[in-house]
N, CA, C and O atoms as a CHARMM CRD file, in Angstrom:
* protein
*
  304
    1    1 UNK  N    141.13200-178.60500  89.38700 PROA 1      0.00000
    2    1 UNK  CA   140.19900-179.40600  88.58100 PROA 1      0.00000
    3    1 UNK  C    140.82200-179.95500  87.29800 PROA 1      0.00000
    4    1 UNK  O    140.00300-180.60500  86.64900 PROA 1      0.00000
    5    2 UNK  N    142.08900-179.87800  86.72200 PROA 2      0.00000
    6    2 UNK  CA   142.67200-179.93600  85.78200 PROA 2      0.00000
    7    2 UNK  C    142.71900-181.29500  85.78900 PROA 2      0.00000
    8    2 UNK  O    143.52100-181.57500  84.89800 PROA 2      0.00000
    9    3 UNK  N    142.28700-182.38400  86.32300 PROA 3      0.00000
   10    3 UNK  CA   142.63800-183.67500  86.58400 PROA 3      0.00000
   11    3 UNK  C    141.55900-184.54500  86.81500 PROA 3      0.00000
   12    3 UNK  O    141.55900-185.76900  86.68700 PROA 3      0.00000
   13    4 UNK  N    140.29600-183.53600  87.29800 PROA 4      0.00000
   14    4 UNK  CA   138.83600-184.34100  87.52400 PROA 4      0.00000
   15    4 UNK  C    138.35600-184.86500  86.46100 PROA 4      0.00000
   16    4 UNK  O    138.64200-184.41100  85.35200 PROA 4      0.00000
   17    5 UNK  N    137.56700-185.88200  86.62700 PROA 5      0.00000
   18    5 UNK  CA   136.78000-186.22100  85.38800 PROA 5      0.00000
   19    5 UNK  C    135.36900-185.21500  85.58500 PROA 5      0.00000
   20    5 UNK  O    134.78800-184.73200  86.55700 PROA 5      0.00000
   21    6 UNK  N    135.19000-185.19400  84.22200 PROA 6      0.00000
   22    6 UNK  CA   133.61700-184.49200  83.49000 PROA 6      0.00000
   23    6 UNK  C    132.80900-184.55100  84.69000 PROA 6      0.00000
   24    6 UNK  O    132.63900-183.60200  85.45600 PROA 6      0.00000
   25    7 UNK  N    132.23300-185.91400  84.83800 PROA 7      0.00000
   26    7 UNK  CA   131.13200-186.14800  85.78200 PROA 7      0.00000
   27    7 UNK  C    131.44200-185.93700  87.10400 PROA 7      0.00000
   28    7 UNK  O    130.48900-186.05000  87.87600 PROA 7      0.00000
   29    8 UNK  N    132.66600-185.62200  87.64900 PROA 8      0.00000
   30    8 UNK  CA   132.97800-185.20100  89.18700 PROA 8      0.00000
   31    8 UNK  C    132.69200-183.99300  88.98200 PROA 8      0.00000
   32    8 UNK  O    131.98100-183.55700  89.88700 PROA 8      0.00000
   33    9 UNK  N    132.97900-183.08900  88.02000 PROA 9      0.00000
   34    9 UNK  CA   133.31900-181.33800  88.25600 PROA 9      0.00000
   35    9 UNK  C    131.49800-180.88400  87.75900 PROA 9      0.00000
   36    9 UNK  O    131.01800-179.83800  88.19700 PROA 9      0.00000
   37   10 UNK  N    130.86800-181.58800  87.05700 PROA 10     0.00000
   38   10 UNK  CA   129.67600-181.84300  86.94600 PROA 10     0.00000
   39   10 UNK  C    128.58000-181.86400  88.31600 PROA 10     0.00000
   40   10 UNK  O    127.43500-181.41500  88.36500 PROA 10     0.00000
   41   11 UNK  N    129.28600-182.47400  89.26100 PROA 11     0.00000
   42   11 UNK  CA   128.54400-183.31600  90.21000 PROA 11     0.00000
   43   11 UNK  C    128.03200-184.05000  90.53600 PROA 11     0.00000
   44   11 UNK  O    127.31100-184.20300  91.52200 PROA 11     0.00000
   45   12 UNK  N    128.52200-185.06700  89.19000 PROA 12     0.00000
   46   12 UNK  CA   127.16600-185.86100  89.70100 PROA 12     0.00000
   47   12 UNK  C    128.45900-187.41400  90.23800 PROA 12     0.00000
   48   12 UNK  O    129.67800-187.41600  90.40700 PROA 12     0.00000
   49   13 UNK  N    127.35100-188.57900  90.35200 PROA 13     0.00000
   50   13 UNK  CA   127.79800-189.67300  90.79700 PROA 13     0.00000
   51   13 UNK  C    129.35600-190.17700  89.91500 PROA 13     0.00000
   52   13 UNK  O    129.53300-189.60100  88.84100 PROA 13     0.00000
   53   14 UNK  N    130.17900-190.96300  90.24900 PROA 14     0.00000
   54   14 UNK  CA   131.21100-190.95400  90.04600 PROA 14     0.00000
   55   14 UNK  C    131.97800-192.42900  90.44100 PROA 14     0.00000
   56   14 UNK  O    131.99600-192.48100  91.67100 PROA 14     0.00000
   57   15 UNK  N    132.44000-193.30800  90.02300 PROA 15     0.00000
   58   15 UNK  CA   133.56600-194.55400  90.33200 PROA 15     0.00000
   59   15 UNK  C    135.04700-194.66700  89.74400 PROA 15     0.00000
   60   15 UNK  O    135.91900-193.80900  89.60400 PROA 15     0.00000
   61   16 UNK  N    135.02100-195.89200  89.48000 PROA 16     0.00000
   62   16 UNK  CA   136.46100-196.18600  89.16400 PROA 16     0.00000
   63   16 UNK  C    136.72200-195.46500  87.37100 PROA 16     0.00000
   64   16 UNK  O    137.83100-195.06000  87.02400 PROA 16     0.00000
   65   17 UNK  N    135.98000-195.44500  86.80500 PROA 17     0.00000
   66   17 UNK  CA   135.99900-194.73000  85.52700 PROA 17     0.00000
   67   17 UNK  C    136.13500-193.90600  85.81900 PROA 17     0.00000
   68   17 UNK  O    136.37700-193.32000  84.76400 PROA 17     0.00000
   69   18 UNK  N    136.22300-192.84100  86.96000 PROA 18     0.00000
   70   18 UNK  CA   136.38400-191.43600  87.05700 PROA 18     0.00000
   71   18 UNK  C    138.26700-191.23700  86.75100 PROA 18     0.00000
   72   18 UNK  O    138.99500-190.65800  85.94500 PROA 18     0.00000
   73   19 UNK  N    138.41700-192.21200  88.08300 PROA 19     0.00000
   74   19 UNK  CA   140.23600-192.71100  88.30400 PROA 19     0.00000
   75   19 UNK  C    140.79000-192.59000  86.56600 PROA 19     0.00000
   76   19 UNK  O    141.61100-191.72600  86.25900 PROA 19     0.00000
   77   20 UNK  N    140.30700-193.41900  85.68000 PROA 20     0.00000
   78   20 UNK  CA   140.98700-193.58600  84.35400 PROA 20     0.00000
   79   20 UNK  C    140.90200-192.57400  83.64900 PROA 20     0.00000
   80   20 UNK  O    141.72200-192.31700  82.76700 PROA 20     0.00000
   81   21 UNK  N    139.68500-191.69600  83.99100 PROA 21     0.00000
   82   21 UNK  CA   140.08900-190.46100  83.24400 PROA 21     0.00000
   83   21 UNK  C    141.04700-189.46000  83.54500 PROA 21     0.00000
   84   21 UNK  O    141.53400-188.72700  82.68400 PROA 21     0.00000
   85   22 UNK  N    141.39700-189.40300  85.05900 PROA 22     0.00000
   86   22 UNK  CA   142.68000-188.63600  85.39400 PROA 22     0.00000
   87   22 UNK  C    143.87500-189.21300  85.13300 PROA 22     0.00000
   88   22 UNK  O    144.91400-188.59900  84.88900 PROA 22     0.00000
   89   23 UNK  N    143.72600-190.49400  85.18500 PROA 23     0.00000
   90   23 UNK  CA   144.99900-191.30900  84.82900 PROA 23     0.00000
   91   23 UNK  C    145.40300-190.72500  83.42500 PROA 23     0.00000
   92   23 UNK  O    146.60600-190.47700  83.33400 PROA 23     0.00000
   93   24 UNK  N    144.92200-190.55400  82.72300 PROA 24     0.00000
   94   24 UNK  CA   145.08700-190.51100  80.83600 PROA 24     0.00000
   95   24 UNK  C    145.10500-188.78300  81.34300 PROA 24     0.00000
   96   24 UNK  O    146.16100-188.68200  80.71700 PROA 24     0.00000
   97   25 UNK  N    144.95500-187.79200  81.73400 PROA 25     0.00000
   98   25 UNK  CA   145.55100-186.93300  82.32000 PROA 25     0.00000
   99   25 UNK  C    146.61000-187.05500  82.84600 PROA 25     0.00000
  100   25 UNK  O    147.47600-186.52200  82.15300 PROA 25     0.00000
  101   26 UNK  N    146.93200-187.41900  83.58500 PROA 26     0.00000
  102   26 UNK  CA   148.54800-187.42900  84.48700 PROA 26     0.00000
  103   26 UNK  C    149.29200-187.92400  82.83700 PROA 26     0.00000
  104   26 UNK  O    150.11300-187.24000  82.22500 PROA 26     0.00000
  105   27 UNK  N    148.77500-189.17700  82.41400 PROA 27     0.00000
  106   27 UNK  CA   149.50000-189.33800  81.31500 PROA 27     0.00000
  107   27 UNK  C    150.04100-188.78200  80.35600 PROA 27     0.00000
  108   27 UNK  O    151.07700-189.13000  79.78800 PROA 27     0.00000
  109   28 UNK  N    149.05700-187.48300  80.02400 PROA 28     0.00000
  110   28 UNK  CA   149.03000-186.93400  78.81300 PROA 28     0.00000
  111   28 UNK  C    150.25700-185.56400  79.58200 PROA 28     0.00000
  112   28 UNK  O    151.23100-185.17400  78.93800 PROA 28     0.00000
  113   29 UNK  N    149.94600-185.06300  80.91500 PROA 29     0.00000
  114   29 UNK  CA   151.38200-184.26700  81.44100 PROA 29     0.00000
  115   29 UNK  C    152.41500-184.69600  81.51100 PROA 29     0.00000
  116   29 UNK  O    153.23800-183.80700  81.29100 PROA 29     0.00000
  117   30 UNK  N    153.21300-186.36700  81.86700 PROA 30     0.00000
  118   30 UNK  CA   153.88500-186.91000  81.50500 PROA 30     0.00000
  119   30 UNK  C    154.34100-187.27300  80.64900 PROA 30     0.00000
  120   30 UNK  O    155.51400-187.64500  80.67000 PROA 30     0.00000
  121   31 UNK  N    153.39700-187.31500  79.27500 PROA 31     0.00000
  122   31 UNK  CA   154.41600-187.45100  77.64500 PROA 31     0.00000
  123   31 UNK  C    154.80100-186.15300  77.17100 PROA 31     0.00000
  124   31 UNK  O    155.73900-185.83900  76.43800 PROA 31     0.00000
  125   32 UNK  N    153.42900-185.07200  78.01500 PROA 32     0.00000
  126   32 UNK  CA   154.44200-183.86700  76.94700 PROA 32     0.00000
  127   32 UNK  C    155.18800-182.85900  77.88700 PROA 32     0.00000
  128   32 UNK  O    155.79800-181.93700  77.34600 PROA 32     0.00000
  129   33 UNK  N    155.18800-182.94800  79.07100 PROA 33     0.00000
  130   33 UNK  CA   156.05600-182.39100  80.27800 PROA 33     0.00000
  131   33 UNK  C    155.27400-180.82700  80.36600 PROA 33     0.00000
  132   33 UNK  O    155.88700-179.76600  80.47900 PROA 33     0.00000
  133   34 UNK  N    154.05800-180.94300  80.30100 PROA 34     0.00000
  134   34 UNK  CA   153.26900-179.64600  80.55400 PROA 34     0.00000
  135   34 UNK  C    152.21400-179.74100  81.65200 PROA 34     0.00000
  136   34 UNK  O    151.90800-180.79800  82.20500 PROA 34     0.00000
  137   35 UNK  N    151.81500-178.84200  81.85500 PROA 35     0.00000
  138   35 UNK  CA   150.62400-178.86700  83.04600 PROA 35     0.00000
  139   35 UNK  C    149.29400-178.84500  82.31200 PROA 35     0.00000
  140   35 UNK  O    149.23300-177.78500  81.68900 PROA 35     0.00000
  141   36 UNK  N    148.16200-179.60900  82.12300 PROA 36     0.00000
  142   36 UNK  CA   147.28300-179.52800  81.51100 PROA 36     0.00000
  143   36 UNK  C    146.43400-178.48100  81.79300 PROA 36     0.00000
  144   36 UNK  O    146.11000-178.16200  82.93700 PROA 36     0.00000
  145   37 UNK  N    146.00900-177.85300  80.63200 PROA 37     0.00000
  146   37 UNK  CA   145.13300-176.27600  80.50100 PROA 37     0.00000
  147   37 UNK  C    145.75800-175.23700  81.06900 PROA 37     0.00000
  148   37 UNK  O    145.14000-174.44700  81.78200 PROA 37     0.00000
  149   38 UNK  N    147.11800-175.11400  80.80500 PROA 38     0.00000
  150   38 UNK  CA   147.91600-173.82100  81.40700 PROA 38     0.00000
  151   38 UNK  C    146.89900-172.97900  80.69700 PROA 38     0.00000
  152   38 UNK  O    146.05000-173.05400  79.80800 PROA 38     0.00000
  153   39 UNK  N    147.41900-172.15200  81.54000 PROA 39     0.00000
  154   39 UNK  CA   146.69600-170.51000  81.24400 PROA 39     0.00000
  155   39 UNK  C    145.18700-170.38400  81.15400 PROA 39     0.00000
  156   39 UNK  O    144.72100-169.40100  80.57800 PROA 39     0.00000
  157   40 UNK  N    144.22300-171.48700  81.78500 PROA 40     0.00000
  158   40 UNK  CA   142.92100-171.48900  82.05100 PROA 40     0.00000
  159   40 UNK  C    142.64300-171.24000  83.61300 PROA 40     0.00000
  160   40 UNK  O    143.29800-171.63000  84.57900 PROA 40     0.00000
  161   41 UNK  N    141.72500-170.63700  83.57400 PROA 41     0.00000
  162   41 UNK  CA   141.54000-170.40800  85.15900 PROA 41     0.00000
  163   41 UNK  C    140.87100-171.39700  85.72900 PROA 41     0.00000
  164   41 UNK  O    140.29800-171.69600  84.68100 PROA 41     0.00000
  165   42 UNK  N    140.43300-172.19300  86.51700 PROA 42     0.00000
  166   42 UNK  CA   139.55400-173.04400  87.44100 PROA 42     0.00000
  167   42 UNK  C    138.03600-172.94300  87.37600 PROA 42     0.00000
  168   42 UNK  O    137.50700-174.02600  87.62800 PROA 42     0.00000
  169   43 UNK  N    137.37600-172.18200  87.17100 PROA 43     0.00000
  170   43 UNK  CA   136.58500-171.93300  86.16700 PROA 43     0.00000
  171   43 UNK  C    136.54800-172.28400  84.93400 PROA 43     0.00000
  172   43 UNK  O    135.55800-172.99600  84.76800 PROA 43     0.00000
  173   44 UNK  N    137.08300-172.15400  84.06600 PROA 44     0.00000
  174   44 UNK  CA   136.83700-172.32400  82.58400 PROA 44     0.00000
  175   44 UNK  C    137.84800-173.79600  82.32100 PROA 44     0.00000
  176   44 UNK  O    137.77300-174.50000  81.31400 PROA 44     0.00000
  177   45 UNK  N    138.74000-174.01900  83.44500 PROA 45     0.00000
  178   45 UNK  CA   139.05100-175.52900  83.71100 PROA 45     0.00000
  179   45 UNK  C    137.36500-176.32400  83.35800 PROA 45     0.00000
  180   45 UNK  O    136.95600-176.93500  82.37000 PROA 45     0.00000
  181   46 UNK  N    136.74600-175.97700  84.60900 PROA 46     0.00000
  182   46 UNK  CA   135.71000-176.36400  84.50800 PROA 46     0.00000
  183   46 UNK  C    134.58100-177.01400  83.55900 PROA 46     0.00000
  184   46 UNK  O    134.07300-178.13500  83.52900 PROA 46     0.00000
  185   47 UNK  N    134.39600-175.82100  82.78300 PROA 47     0.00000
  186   47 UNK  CA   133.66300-175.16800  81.74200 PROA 47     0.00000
  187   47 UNK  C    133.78500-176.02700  80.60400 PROA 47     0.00000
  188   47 UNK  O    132.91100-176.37300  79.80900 PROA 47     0.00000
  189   48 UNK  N    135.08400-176.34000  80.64600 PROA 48     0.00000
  190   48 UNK  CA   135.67000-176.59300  79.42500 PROA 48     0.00000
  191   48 UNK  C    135.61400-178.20400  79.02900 PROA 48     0.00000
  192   48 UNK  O    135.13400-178.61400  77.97200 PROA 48     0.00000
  193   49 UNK  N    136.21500-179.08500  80.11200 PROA 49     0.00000
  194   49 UNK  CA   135.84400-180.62100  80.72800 PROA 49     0.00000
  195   49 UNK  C    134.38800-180.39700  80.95300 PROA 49     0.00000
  196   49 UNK  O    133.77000-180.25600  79.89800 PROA 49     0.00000
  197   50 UNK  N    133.94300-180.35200  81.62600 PROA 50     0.00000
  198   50 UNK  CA   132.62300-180.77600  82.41000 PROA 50     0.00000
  199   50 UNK  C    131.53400-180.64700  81.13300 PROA 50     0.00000
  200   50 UNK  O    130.79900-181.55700  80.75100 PROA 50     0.00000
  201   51 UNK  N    131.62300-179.12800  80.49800 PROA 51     0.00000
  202   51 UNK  CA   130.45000-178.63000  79.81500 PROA 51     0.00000
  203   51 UNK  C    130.62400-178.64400  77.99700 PROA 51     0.00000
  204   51 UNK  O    129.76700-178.64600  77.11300 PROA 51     0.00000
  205   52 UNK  N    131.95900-178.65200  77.94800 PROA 52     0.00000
  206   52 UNK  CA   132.48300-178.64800  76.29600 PROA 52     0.00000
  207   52 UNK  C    133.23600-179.65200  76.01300 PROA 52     0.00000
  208   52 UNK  O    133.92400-179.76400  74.99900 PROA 52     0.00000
  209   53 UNK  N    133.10600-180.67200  77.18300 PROA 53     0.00000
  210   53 UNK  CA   133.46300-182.10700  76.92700 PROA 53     0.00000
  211   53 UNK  C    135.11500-182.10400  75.76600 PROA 53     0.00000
  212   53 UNK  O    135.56300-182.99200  75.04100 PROA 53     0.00000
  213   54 UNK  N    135.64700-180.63400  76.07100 PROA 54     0.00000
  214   54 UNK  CA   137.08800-180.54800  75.39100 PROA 54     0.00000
  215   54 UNK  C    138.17700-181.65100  76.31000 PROA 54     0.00000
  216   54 UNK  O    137.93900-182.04000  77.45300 PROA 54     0.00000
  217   55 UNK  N    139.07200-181.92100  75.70800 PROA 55     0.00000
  218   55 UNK  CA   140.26900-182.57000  76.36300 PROA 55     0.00000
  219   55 UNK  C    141.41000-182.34400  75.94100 PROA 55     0.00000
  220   55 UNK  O    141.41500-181.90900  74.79000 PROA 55     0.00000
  221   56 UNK  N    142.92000-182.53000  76.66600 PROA 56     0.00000
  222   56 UNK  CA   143.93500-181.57600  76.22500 PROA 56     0.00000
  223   56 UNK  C    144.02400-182.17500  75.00200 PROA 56     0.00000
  224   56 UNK  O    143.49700-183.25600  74.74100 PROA 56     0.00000
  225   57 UNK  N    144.95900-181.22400  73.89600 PROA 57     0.00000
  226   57 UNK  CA   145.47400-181.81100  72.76000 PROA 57     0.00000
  227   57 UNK  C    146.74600-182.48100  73.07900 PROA 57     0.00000
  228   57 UNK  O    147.64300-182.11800  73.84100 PROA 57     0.00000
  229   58 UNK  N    146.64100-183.55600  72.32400 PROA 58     0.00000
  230   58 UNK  CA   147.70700-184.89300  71.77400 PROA 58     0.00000
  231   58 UNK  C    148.76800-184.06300  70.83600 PROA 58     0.00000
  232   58 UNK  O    148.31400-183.31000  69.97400 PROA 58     0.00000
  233   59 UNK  N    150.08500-184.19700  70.99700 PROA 59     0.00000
  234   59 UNK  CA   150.69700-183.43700  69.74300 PROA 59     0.00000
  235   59 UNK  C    150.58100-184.66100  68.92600 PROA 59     0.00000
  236   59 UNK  O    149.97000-185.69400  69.20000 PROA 59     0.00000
  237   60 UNK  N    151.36800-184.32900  67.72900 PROA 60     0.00000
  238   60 UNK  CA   150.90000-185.50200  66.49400 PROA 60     0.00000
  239   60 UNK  C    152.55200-186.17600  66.66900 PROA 60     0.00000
  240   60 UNK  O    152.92300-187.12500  65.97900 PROA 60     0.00000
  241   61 UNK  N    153.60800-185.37600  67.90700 PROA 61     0.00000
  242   61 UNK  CA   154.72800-186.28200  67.58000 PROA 61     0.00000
  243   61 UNK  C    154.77900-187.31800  68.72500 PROA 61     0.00000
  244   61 UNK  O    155.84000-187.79700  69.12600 PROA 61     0.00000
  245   62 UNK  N    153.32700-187.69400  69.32400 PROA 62     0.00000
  246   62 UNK  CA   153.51000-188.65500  70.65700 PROA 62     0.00000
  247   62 UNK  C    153.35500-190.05500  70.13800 PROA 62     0.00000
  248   62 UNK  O    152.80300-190.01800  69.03800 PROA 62     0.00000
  249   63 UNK  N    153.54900-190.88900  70.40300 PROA 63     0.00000
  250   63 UNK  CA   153.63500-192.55300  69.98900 PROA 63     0.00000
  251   63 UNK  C    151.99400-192.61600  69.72500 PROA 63     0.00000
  252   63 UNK  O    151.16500-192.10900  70.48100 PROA 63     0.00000
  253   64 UNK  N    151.63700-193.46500  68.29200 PROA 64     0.00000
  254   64 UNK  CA   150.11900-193.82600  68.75800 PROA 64     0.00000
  255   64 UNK  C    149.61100-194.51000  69.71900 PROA 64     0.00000
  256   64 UNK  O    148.51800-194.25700  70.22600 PROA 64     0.00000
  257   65 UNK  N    150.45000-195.54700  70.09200 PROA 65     0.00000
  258   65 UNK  CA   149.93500-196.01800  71.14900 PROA 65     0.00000
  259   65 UNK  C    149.39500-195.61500  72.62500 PROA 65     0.00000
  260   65 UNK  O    148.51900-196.04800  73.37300 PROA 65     0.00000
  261   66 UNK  N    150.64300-194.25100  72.68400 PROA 66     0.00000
  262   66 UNK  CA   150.44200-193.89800  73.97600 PROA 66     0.00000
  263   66 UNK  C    148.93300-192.41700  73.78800 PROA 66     0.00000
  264   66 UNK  O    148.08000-192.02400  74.58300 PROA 66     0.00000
  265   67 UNK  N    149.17100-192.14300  72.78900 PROA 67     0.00000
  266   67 UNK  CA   147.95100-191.59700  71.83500 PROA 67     0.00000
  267   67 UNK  C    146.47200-192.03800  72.20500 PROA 67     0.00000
  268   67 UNK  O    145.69300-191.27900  72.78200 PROA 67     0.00000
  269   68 UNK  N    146.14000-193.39000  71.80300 PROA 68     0.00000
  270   68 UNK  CA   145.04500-194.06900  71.53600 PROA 68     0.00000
  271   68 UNK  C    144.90800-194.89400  72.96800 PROA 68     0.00000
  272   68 UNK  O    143.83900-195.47500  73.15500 PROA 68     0.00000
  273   69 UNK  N    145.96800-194.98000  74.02200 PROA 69     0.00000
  274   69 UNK  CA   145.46000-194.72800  75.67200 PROA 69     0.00000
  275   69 UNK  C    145.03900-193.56100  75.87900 PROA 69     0.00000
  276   69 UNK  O    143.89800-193.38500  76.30700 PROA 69     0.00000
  277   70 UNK  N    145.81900-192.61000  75.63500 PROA 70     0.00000
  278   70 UNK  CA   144.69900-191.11100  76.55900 PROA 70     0.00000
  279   70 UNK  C    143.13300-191.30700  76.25500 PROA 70     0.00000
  280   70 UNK  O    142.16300-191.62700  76.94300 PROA 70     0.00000
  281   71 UNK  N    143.35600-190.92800  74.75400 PROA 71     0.00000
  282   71 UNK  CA   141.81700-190.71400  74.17300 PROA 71     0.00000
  283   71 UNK  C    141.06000-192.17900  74.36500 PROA 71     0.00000
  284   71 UNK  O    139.99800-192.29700  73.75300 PROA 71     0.00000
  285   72 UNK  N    141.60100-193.53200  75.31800 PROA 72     0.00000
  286   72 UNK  CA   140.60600-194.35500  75.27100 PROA 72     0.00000
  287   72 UNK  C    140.34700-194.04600  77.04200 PROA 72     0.00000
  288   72 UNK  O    139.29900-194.42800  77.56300 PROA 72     0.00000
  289   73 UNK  N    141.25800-193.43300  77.73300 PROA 73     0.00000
  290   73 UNK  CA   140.98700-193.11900  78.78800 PROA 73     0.00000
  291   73 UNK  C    140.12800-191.77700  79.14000 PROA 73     0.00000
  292   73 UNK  O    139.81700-191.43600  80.28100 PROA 73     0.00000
  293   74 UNK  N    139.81400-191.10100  77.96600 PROA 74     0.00000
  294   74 UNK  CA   139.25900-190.21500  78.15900 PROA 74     0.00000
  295   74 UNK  C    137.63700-190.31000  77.29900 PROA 74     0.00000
  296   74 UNK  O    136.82100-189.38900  77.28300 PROA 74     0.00000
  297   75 UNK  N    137.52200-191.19100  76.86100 PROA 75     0.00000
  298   75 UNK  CA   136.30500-191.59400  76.12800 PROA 75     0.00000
  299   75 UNK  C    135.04200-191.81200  77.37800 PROA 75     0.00000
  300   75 UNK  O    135.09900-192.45500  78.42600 PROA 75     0.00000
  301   76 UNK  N    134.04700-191.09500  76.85600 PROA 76     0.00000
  302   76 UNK  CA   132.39500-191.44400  78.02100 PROA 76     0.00000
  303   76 UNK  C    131.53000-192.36100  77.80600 PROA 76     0.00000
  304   76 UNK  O    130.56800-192.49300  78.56400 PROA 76     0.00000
C-alpha cells in the first residue's frame, strides 16, 4: 500500500488522480533512494495515508522544484 492513493486504501471510487498520487510517490523514492514508510507495517501504511492524510517527508536538501511536484502530486 506504500504507493496507493488515500481514496484507493480508503475504498472508495478512484481515477486518473489516483495514478498522480503514486507517481509523486515513486518520485519521492527516486530522489531520495528510500522505500517509502520503511519500518511501517501495511496496516499503519494504511492508517497513516488513508486516515492521517500523512505523506512521506521531503528532505529540505531536494530541488524545490522537484519538491513542489510531489506535494502538488500529492495534494486532494
Amino acid at each position: 500500500p506504500e504507493w496507493m492513493a488515500p481514496e484507493f486504501l480508503r475504498g472508495e471510487p478512484t481515477n486518473e488522480k489516483s495514478d498522480v498520487y503514486s507517481f509523486g510517490v515513486i518520485l519521492w523514492e527516486l530522489v531520495t533512494l528510500q522505500q517509502p514508510w520503511n519500518g511501517l507495517s501495511h496496516a499503519q501504511v494504511v492508517g497513516a495515508v488513508a486516515f492521517q492524510s500523512r505523506r512521506p517527508s521531503i528532505p529540505p536538501n531536494i530541488s524545490p522544484v522537484l519538491a513542489s511536484l510531489m506535494e502538488s502530486c500529492w495534494a486532494e
